[in-house]
N, CA, C, O and CB atoms as a CASP TS submission, in Angstrom:
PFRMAT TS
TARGET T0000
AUTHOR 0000-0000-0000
METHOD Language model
MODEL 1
PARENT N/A
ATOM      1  N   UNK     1      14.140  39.510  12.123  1.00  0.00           N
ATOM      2  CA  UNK     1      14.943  40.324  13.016  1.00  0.00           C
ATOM      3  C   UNK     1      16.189  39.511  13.375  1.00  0.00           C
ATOM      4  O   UNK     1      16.165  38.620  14.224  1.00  0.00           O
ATOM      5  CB  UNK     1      14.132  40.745  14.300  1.00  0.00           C
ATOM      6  N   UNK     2      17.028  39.782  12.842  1.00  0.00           N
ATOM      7  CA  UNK     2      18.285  39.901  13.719  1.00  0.00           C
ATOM      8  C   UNK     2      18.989  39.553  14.730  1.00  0.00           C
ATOM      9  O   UNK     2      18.998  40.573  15.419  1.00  0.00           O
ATOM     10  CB  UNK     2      18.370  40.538  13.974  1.00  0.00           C
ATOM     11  N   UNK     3      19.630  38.712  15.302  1.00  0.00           N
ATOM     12  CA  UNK     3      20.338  38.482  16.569  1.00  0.00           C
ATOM     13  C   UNK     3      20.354  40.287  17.119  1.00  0.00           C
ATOM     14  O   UNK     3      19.557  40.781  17.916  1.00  0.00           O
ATOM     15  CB  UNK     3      22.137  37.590  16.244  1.00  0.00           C
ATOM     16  N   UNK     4      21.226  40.834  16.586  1.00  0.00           N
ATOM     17  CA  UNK     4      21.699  42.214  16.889  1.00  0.00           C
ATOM     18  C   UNK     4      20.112  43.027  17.649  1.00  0.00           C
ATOM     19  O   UNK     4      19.473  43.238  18.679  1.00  0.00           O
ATOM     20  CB  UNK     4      22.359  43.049  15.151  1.00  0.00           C
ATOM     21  N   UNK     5      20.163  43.149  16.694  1.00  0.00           N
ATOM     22  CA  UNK     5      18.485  43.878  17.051  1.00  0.00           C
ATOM     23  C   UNK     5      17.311  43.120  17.880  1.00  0.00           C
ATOM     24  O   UNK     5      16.238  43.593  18.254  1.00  0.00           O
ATOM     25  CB  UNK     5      17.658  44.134  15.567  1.00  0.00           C
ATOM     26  N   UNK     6      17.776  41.930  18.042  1.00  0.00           N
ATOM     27  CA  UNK     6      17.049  41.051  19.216  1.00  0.00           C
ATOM     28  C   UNK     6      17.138  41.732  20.643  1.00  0.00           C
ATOM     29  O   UNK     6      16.277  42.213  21.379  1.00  0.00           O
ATOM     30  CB  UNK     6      17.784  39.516  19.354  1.00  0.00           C
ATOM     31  N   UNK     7      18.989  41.537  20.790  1.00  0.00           N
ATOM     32  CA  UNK     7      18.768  42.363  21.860  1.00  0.00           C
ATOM     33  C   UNK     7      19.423  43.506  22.065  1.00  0.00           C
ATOM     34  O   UNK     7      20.066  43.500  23.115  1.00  0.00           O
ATOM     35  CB  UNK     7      18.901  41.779  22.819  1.00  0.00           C
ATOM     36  N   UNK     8      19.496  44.573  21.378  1.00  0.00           N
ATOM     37  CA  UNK     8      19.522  45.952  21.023  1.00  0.00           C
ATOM     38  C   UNK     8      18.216  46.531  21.760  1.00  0.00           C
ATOM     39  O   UNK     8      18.162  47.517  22.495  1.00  0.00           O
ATOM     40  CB  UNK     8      19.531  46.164  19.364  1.00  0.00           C
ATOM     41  N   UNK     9      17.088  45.593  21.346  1.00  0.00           N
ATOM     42  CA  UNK     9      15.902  46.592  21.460  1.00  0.00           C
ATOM     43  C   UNK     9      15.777  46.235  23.092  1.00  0.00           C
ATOM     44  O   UNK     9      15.902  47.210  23.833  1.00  0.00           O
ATOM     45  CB  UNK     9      14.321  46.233  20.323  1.00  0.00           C
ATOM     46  N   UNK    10      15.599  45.240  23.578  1.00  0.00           N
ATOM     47  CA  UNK    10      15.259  44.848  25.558  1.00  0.00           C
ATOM     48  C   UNK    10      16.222  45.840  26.036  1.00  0.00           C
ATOM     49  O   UNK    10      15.932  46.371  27.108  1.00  0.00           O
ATOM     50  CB  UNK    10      15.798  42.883  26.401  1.00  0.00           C
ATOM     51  N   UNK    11      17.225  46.173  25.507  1.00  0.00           N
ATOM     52  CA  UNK    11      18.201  47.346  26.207  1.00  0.00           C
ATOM     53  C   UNK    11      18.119  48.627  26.598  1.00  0.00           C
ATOM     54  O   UNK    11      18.382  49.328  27.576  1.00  0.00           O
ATOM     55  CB  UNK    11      19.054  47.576  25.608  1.00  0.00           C
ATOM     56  N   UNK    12      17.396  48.753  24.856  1.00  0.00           N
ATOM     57  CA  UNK    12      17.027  50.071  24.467  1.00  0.00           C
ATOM     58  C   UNK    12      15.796  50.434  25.472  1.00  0.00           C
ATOM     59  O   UNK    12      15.730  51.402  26.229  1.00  0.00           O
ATOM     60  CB  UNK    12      16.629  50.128  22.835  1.00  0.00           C
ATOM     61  N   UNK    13      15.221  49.810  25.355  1.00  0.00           N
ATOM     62  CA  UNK    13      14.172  49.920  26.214  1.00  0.00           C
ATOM     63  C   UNK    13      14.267  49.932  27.898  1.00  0.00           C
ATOM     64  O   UNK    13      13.522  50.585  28.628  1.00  0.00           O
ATOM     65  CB  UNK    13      13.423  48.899  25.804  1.00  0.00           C
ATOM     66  N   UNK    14      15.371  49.046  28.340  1.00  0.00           N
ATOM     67  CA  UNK    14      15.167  49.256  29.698  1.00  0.00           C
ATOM     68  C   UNK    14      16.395  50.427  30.272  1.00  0.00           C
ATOM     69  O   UNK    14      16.598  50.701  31.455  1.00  0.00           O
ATOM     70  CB  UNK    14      15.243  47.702  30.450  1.00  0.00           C
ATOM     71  N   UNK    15      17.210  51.075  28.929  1.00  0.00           N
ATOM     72  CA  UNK    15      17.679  52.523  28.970  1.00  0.00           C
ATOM     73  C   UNK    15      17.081  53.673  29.589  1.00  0.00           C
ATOM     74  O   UNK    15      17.391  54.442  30.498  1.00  0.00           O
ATOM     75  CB  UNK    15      17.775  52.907  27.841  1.00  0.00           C
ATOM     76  N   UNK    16      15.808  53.492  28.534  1.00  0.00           N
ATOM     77  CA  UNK    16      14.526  54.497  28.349  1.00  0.00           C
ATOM     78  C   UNK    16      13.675  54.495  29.736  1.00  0.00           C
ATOM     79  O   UNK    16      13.273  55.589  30.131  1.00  0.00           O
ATOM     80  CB  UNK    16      13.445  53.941  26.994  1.00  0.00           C
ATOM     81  N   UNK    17      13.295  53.010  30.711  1.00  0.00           N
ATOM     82  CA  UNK    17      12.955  52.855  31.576  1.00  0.00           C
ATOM     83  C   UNK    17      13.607  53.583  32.758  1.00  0.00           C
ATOM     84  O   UNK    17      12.898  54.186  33.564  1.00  0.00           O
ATOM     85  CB  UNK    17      12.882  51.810  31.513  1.00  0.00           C
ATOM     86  N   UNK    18      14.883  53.545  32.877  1.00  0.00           N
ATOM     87  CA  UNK    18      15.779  53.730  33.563  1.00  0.00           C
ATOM     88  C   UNK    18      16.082  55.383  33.654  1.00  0.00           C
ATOM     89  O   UNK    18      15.923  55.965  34.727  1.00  0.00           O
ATOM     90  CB  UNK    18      16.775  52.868  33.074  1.00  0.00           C
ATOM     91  N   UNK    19      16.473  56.005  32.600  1.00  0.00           N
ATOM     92  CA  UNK    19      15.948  57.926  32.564  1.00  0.00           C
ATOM     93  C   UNK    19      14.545  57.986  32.825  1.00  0.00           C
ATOM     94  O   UNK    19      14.405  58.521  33.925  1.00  0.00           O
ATOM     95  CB  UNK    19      16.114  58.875  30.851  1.00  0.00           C
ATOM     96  N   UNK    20      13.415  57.679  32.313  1.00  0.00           N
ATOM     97  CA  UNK    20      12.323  58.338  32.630  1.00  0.00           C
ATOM     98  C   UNK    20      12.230  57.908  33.960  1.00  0.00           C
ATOM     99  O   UNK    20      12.210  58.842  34.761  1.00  0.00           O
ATOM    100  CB  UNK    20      11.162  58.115  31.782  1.00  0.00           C
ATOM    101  N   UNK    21      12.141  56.298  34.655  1.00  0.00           N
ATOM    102  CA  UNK    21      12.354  56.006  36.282  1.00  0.00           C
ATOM    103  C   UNK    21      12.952  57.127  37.327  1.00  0.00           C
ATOM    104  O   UNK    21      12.433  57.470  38.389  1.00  0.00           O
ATOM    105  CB  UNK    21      13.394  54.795  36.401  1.00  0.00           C
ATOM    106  N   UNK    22      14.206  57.621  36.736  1.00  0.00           N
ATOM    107  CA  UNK    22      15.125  58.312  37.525  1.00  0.00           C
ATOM    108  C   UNK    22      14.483  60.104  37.565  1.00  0.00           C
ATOM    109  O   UNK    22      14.765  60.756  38.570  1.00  0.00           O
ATOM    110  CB  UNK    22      16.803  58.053  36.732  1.00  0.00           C
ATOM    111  N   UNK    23      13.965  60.523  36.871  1.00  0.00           N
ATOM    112  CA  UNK    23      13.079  61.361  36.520  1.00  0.00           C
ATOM    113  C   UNK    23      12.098  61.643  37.370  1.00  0.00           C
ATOM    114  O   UNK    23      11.871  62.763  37.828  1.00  0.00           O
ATOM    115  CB  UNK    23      12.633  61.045  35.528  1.00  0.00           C
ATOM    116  N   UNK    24      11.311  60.344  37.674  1.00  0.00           N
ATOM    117  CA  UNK    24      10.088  60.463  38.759  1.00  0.00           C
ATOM    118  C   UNK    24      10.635  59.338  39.564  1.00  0.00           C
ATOM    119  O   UNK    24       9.985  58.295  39.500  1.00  0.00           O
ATOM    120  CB  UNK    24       8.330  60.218  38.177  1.00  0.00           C
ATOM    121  N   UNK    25      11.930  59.341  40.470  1.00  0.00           N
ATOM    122  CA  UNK    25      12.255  58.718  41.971  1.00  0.00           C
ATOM    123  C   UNK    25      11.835  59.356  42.656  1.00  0.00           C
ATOM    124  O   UNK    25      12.638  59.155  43.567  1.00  0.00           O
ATOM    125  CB  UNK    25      13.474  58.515  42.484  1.00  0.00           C
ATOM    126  N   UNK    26      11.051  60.169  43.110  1.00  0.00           N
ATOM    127  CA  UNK    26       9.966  60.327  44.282  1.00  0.00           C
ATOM    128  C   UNK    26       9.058  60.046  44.422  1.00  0.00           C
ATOM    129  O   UNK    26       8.473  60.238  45.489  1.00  0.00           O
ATOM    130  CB  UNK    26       9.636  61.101  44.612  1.00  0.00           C
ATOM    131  N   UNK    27       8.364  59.281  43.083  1.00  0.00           N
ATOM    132  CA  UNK    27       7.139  58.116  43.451  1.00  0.00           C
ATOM    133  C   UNK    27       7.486  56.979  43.082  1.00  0.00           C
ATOM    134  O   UNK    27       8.490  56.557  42.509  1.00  0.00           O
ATOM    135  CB  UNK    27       5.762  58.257  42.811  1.00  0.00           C
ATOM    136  N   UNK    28       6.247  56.352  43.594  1.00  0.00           N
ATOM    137  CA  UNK    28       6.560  54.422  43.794  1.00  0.00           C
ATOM    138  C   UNK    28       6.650  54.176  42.120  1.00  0.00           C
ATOM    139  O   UNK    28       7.179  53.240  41.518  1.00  0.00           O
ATOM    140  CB  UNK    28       4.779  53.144  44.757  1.00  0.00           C
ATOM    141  N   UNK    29       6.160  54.992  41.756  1.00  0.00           N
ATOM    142  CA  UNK    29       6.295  54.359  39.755  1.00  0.00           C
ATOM    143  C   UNK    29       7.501  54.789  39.078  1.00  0.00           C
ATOM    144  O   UNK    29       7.838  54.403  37.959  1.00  0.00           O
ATOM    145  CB  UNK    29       4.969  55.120  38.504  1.00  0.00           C
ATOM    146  N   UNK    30       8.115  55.578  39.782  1.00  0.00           N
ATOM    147  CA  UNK    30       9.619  56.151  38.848  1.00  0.00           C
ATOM    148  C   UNK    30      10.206  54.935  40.012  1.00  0.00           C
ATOM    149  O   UNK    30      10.820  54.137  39.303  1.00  0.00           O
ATOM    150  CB  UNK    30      10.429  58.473  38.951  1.00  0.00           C
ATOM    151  N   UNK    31      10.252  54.650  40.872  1.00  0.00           N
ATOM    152  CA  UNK    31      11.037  53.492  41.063  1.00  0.00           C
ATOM    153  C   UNK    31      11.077  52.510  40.838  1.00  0.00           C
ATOM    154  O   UNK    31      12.016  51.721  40.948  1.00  0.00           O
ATOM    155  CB  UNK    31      11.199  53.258  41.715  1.00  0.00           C
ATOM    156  N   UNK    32       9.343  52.267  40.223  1.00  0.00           N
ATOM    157  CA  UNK    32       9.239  50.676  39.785  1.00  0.00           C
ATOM    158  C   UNK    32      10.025  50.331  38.823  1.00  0.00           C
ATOM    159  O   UNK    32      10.729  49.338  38.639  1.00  0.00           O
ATOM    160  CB  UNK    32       7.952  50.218  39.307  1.00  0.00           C
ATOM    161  N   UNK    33       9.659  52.016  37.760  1.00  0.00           N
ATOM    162  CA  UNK    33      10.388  51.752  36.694  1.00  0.00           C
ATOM    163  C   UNK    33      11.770  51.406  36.652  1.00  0.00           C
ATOM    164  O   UNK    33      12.156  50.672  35.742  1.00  0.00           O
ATOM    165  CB  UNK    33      10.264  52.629  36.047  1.00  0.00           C
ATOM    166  N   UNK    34      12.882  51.996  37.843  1.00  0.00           N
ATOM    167  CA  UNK    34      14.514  51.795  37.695  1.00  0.00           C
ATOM    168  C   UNK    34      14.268  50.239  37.947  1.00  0.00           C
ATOM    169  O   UNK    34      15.009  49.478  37.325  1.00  0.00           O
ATOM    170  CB  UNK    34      15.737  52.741  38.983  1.00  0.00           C
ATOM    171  N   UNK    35      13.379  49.728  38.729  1.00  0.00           N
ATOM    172  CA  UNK    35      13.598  48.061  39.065  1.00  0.00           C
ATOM    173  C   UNK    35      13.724  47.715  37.542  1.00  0.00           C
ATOM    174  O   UNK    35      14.762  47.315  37.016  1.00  0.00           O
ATOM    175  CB  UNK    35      12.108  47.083  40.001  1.00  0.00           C
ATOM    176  N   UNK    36      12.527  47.922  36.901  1.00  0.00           N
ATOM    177  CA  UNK    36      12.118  47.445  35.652  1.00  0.00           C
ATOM    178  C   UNK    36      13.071  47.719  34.757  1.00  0.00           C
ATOM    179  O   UNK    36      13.427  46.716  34.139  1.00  0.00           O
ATOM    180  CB  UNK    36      10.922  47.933  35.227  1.00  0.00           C
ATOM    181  N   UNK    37      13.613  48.705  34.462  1.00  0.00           N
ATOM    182  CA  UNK    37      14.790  48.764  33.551  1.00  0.00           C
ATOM    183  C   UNK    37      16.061  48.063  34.289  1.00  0.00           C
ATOM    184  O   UNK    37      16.717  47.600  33.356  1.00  0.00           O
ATOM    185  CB  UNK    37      15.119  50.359  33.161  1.00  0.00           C
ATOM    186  N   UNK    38      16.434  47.892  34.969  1.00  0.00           N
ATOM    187  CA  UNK    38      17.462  47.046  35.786  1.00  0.00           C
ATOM    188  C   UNK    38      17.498  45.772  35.408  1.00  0.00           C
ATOM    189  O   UNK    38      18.450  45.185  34.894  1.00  0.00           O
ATOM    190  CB  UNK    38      17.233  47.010  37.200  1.00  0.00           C
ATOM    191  N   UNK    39      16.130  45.226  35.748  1.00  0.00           N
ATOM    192  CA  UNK    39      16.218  43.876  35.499  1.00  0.00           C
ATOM    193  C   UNK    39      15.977  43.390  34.143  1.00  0.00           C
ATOM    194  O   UNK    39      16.377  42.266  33.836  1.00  0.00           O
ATOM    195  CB  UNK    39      15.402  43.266  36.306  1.00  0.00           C
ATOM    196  N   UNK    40      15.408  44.073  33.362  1.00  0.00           N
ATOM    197  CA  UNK    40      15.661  44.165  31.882  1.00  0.00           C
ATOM    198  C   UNK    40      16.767  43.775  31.130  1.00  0.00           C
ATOM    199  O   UNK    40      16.871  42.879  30.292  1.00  0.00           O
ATOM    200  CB  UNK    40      15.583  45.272  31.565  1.00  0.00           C
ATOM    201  N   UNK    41      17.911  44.910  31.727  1.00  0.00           N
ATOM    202  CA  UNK    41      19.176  45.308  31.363  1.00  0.00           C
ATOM    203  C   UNK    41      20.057  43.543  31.996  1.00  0.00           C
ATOM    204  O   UNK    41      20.546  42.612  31.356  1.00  0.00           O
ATOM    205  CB  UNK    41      19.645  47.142  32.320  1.00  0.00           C
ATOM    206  N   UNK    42      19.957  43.695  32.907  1.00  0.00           N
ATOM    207  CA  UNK    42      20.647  42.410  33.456  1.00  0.00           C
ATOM    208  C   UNK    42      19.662  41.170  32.962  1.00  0.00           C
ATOM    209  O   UNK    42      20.364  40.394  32.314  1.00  0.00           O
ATOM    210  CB  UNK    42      20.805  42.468  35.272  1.00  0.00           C
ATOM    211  N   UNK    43      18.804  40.876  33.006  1.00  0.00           N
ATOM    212  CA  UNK    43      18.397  39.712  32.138  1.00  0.00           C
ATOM    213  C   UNK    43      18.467  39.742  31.316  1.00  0.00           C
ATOM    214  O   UNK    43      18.210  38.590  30.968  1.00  0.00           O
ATOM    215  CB  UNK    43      17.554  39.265  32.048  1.00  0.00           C
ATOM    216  N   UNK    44      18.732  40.471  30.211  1.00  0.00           N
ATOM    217  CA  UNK    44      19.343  40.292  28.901  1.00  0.00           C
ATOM    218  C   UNK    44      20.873  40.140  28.535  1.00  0.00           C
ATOM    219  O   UNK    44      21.470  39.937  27.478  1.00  0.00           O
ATOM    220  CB  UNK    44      18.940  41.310  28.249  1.00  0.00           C
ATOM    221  N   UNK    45      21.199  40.295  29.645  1.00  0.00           N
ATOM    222  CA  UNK    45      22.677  40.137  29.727  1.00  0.00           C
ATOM    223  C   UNK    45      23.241  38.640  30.118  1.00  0.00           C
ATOM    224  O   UNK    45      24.166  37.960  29.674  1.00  0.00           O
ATOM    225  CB  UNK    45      23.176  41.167  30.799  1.00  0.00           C
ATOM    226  N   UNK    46      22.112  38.405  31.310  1.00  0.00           N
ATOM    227  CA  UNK    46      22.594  37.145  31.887  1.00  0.00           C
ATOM    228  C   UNK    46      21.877  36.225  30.931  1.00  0.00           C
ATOM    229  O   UNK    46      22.465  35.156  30.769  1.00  0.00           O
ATOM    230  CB  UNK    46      22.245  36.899  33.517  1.00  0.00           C
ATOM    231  N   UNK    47      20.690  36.381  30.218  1.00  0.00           N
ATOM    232  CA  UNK    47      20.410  35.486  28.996  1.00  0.00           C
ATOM    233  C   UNK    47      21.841  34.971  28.021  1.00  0.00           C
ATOM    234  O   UNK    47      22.428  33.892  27.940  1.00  0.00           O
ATOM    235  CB  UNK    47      19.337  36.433  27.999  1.00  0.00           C
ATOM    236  N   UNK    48      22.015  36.094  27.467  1.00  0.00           N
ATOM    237  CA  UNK    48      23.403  35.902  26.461  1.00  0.00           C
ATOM    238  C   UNK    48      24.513  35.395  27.250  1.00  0.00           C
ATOM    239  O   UNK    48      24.952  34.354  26.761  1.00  0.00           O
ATOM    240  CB  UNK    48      23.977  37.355  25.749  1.00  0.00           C
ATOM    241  N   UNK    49      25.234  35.843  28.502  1.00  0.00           N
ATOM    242  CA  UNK    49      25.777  34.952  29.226  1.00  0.00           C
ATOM    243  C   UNK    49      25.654  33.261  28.988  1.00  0.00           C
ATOM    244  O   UNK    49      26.490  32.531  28.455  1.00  0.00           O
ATOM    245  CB  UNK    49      25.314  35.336  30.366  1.00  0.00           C
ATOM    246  N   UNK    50      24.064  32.820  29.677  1.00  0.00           N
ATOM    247  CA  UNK    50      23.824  31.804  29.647  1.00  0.00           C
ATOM    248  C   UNK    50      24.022  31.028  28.350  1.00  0.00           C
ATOM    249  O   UNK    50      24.279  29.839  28.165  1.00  0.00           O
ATOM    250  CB  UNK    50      22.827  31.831  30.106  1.00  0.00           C
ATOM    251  N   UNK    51      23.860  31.879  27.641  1.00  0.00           N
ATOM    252  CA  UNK    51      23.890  30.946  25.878  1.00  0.00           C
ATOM    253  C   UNK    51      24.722  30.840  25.314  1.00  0.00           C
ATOM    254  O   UNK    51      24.784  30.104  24.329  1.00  0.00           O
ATOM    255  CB  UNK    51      23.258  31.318  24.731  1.00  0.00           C
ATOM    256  N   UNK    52      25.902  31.737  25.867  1.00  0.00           N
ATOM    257  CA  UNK    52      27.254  31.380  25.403  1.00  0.00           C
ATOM    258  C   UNK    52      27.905  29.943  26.259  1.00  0.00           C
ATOM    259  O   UNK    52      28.842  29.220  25.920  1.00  0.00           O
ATOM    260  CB  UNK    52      28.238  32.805  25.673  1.00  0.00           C
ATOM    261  N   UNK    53      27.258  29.884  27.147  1.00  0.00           N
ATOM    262  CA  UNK    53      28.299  28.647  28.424  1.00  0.00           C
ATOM    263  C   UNK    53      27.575  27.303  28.022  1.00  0.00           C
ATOM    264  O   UNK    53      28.109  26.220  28.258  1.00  0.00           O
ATOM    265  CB  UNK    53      27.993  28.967  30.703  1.00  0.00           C
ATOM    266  N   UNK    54      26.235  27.413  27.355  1.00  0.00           N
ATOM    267  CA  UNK    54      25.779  26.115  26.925  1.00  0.00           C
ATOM    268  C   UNK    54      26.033  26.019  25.203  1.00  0.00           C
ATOM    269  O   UNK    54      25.722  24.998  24.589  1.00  0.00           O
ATOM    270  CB  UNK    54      24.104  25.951  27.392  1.00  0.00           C
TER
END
């Protein structure tokens, strides 16, 4: 696999987290999920961040 598709897919996925989350925000599990796709989305971001500055 791929750099690209390394992190293509943690994205893709905390996309998917993030619509179905927003979907069911009137229970505690459609919100866990927006946490969960959130921090997904931003730790994969701030990963690559980090690996570019070192």
């Amino acid at each position: 696999m791929n750099a690209f598709y390394a992190m293509l897919l943690p994205i893709t996925i905390g996309m998917l987290l993030l619509c179905v989350g927003y979907s069911y925000r009137e229970r505690g599990s459609g919100v866990f999920m927006i946490w969960l796709g959130m921090l997904l989305i931003l730790g994969t971001i701030g990963f690559k961040i980090l690996e570019k500055l070192t």
